[in-house]
LOTIDREN-377583 format. One record per residue (C-alpha): residue number from 1; x, y, z. Coordinates in steps of 0.05 Angstrom, whole numbers. Each point is the difference from the previous one (the first is absolute). Layout:
N
[NUM; [X; Y; Z]]
...
***
This chain:
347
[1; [222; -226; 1572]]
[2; [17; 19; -73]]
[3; [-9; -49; -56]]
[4; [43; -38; -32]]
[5; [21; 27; -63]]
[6; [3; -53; -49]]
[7; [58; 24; -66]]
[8; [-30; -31; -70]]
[9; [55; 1; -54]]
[10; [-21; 31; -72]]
[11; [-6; -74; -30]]
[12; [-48; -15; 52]]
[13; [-39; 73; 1]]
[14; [-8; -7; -81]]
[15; [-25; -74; 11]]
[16; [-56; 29; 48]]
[17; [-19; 58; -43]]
[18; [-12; -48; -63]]
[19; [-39; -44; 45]]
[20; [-46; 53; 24]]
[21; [-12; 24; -71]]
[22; [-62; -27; -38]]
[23; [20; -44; -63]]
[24; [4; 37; -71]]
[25; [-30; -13; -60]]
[26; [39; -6; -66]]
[27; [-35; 73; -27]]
[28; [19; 37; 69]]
[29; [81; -18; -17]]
[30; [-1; 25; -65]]
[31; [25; 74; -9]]
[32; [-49; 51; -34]]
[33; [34; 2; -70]]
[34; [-17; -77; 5]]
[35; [-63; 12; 14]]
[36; [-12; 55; -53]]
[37; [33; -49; -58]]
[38; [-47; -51; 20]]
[39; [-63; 32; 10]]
[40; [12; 36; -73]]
[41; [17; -56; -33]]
[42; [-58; -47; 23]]
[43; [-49; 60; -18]]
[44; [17; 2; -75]]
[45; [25; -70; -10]]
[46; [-70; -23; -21]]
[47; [-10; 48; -57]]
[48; [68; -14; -28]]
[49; [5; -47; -66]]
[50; [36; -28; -40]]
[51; [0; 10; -81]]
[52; [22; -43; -51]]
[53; [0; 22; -71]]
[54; [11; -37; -68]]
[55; [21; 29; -62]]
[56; [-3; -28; -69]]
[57; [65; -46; -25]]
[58; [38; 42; -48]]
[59; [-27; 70; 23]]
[60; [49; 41; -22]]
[61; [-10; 50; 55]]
[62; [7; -50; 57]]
[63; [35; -59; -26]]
[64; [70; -1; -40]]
[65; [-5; -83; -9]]
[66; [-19; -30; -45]]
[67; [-31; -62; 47]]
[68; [-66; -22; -10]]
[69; [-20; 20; 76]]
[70; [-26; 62; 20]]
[71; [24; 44; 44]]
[72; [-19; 8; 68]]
[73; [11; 49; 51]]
[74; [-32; 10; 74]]
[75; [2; 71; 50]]
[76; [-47; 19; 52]]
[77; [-72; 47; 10]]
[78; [-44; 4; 55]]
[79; [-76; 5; 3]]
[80; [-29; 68; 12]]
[81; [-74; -5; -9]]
[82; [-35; -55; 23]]
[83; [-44; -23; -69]]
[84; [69; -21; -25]]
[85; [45; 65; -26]]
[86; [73; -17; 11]]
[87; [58; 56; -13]]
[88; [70; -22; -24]]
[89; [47; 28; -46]]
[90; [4; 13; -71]]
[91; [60; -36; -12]]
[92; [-23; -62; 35]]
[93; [-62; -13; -52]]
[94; [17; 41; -62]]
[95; [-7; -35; -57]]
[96; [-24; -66; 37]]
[97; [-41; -48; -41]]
[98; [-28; -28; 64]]
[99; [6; 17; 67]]
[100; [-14; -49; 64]]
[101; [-11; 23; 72]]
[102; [15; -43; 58]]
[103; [-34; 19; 73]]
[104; [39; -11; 64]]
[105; [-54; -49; 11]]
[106; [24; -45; -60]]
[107; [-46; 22; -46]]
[108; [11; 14; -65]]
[109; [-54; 43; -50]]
[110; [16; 23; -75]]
[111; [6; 77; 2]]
[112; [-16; 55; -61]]
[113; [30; 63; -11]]
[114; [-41; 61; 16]]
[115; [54; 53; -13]]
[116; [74; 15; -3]]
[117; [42; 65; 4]]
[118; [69; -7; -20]]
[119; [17; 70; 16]]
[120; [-7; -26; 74]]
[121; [9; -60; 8]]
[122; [-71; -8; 16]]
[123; [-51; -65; -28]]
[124; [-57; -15; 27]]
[125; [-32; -82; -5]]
[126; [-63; -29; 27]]
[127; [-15; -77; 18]]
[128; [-70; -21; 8]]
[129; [11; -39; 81]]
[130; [-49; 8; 62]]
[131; [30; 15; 72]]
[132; [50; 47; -17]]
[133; [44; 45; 45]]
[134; [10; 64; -19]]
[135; [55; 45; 22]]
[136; [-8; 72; 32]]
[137; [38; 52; -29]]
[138; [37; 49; 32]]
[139; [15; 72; -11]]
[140; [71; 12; -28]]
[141; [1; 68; 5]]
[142; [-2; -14; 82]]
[143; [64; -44; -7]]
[144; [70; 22; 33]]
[145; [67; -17; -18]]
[146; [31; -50; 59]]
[147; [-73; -36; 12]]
[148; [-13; -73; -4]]
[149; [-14; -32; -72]]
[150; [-11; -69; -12]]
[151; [-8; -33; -65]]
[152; [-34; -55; -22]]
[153; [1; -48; -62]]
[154; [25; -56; -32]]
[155; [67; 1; -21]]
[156; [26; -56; -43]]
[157; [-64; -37; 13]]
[158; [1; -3; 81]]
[159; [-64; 31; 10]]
[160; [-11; 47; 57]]
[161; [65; 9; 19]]
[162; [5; 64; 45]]
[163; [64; 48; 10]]
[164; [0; 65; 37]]
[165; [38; 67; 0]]
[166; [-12; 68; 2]]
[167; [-18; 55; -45]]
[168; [63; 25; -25]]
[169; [-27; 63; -34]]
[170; [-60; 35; -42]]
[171; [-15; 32; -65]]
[172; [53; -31; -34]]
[173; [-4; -10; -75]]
[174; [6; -64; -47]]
[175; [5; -7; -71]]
[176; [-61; -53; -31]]
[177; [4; -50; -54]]
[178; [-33; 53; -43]]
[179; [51; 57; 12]]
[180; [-46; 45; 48]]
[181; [20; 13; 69]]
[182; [-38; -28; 56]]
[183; [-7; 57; 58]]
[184; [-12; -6; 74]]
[185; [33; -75; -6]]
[186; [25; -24; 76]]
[187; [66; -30; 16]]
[188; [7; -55; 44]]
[189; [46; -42; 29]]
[190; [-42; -62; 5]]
[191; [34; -49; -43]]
[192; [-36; -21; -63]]
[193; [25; -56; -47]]
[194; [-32; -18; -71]]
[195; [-71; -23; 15]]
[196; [-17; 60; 45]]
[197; [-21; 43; -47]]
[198; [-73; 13; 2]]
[199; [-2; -10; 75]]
[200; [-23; 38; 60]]
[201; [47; 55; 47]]
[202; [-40; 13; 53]]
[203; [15; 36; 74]]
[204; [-4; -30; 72]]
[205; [-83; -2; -7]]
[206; [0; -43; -67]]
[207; [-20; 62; -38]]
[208; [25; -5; -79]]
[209; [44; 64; -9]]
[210; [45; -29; -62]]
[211; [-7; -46; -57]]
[212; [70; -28; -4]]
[213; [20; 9; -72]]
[214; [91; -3; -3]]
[215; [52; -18; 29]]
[216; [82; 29; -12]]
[217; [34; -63; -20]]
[218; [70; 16; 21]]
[219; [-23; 33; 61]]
[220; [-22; -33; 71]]
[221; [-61; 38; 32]]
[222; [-23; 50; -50]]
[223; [-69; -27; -25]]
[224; [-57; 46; -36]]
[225; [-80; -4; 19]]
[226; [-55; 48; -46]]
[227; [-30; 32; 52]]
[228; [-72; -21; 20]]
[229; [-29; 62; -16]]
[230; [19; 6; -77]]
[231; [-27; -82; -2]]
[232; [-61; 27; 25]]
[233; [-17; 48; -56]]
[234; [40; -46; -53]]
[235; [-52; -61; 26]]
[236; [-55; 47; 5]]
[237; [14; 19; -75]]
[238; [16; -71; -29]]
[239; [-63; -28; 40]]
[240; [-45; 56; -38]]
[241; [29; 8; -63]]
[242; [47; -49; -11]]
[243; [71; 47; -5]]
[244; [12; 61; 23]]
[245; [-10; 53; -44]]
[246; [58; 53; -14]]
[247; [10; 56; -47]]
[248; [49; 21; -44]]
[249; [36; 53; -58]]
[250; [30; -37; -46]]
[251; [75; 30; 12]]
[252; [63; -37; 2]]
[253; [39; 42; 50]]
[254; [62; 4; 47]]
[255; [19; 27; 59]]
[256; [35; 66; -8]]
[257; [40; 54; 44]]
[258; [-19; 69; -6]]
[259; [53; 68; 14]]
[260; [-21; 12; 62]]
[261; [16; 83; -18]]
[262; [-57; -18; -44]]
[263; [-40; -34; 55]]
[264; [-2; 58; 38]]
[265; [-12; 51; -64]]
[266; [-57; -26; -8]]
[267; [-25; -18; 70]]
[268; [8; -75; -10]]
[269; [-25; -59; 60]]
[270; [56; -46; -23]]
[271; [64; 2; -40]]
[272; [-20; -62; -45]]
[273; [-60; -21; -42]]
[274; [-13; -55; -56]]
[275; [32; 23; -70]]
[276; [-39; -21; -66]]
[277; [31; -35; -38]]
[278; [-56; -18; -50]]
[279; [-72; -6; -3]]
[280; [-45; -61; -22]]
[281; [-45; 14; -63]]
[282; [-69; 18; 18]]
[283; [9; 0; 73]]
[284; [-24; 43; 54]]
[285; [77; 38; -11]]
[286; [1; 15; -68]]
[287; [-73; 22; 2]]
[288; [20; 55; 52]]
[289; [58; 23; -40]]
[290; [56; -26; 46]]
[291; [65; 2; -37]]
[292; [67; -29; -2]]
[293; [47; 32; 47]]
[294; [-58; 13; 48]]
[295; [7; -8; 79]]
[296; [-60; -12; 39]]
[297; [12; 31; 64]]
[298; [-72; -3; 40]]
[299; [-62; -35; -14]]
[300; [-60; 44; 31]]
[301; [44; 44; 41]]
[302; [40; -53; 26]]
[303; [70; -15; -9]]
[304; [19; -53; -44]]
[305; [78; -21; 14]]
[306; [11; -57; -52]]
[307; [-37; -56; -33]]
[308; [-22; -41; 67]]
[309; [-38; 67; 27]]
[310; [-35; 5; -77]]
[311; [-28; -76; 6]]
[312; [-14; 6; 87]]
[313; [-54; 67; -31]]
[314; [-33; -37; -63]]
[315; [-47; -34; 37]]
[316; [-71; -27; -14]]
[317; [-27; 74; 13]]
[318; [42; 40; -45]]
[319; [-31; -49; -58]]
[320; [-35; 42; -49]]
[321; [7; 62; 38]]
[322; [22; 62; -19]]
[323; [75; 13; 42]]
[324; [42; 54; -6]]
[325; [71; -18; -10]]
[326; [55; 52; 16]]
[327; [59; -9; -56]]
[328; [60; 42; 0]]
[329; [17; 9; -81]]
[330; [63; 38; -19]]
[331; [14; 40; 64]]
[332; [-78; 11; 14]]
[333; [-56; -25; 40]]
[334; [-53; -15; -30]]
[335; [-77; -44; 10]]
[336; [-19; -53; -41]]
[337; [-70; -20; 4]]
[338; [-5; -83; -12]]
[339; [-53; -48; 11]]
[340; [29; -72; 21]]
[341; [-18; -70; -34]]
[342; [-27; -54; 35]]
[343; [72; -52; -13]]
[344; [-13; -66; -21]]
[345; [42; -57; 28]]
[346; [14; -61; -39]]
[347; [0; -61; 40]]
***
């Protein structure tokens, strides 16, 4: 005799099924990205602070009243060595008469300026604490466009609060406080807020691949990070020496379009170079005999297309060095032989 088949409806057949299955934990139901977010963000929350600065009452840099209270301010950093070295941005502590750090542990140190580099957004503070967490940085030359970036900071005063994105693109440009452009920067869409500044961007393994450092006001979802690699020869610098050292020429110059029949008369890289428009008495310029009208065109063999290439090739190394500059001067090519100046910042 056969046996008796016995029908189960789908209700009944799902009903079974969940029965048979072993319970889940609250991890196991979330998705990956989930998972990612949160394993990031609890990796780098403990080195992320918070800074409060003061400034004087009356500075007229900082504060247009005329109240008797100071000014305050507040961004974000996060600790990268463990005896204490934080990294923020310039325009969090510039200026700053005092500056406070608070731990995500609730404790709160006094914190001194080791160095600060307008040109990229770039300081560098230490607080004297034991127990600290450091971060680990990444590699942002390894980043691509569409992965997972989640930044951390404390906007508006809520410390630690985490948002995620993606990397929205690389190498993009942005203008600093001091006028130079910032290379290699990384666009996110992470949202930041005021307070973020300072703060960590870091992939799915907690890694530090950005300092976040801007934000587009009017626009939703485009957000700016330095990239991790230029903070790690900016904080290298200020940690050693205090700034980072740059050279210069002494020209005030513009951006200028060349005849590109020209260009190619005279076997020209580029169509454009940086036109003199005067030189500063005494400076490494006029001592090399570059004149009005000038247009600097390469620096060492390579092309120079406007004023942002000139600043991106006087670096620390050109700096009392001998460089060969290639000017065109009324229709001809020519080499100028200058030696850069160290350039003195004023606070």
């Amino acid at each position: 005799m056969k046996p008796a088949l016995h029908l189960v409806s789908n209700e009944n057949f799902s009903a079974i099924e969940s029965a048979s299955r072993p319970p889940m934990d609250d991890a196991a139901l979330l998705d990956a990205y989930s998972v990612a977010v949160i394993e990031a963000a609890e990796k780098i929350s403990p080195s992320v602070v918070n800074i409060d600065i003061q400034h004087k009452a009356g500075d007229p840099a900082r504060n247009r009243s005329r109240g008797p209270n100071p000014l305050r301010g507040s961004g974000s950093g996060f600790i990268f060595t463990p005896d204490g070295f934080i990294l923020t941005n310039s325009h969090v502590i510039h200026s700053a008469d005092r500056i406070e750090v608070a731990l995500p542990d609730g404790r709160r140190y006094p914190a001194r300026l080791i160095g600060d580099d307008p040109d990229t957004d770039l300081a560098v503070i230490r607080i004297d604490a034991p127990n600290l967490s450091a971060a680990q940085l990444g590699d942002s030359n390894s980043i691509r466009v569409g992965q997972l970036a989640v930044a951390v900071g404390n906007p508006y005063g809520f410390q630690c609060t985490v948002t995620a994105g993606v990397v929205s693109a690389m190498g993009r440009s942005l203008r600093s406080n001091s006028g130079r452009l910032i290379d290699d920067v990384i666009q996110t869409d992470a949202a930041l807020n005021p307070g973020n500044s300072g703060g960590p961007l870091v992939n799915s393994r907690g890694e530090v691949i950005g300092v976040n450092t801007a934000i587009i006001l009017p626009a939703q979802g485009i957000c700016f990070a330095i990239a991790v690699n230029t903070a790690k020869f900016v904080g290298a610098r200020l940690i050693r020496d205090g700034r980072v050292r740059r050279s210069f020429l002494g020209v005030a110059g513009q951006n200028v379009t060349i005849p590109r029949s020209l260009a190619r008369r005279l076997n020209m890289a580029t169509a454009s170079g940086v036109l003199v428009l005067s030189a500063e008495k005494d400076s490494p310029a006029q001592k090399a005999g570059l004149l009005e009208g000038d247009v600097i065109i390469a620096m060492e063999g390579e092309a120079i297309k406007g004023v942002d290439d000139l600043h991106t090739h006087l670096t620390d190394e050109k700096i009392g060095v001998e460089t060969a500059l290639t000017v065109l001067r009324r229709f001809t090519k020519i080499t100028v032989p200058v030696v850069p100046a160290e350039i003195r910042t004023v606070a």
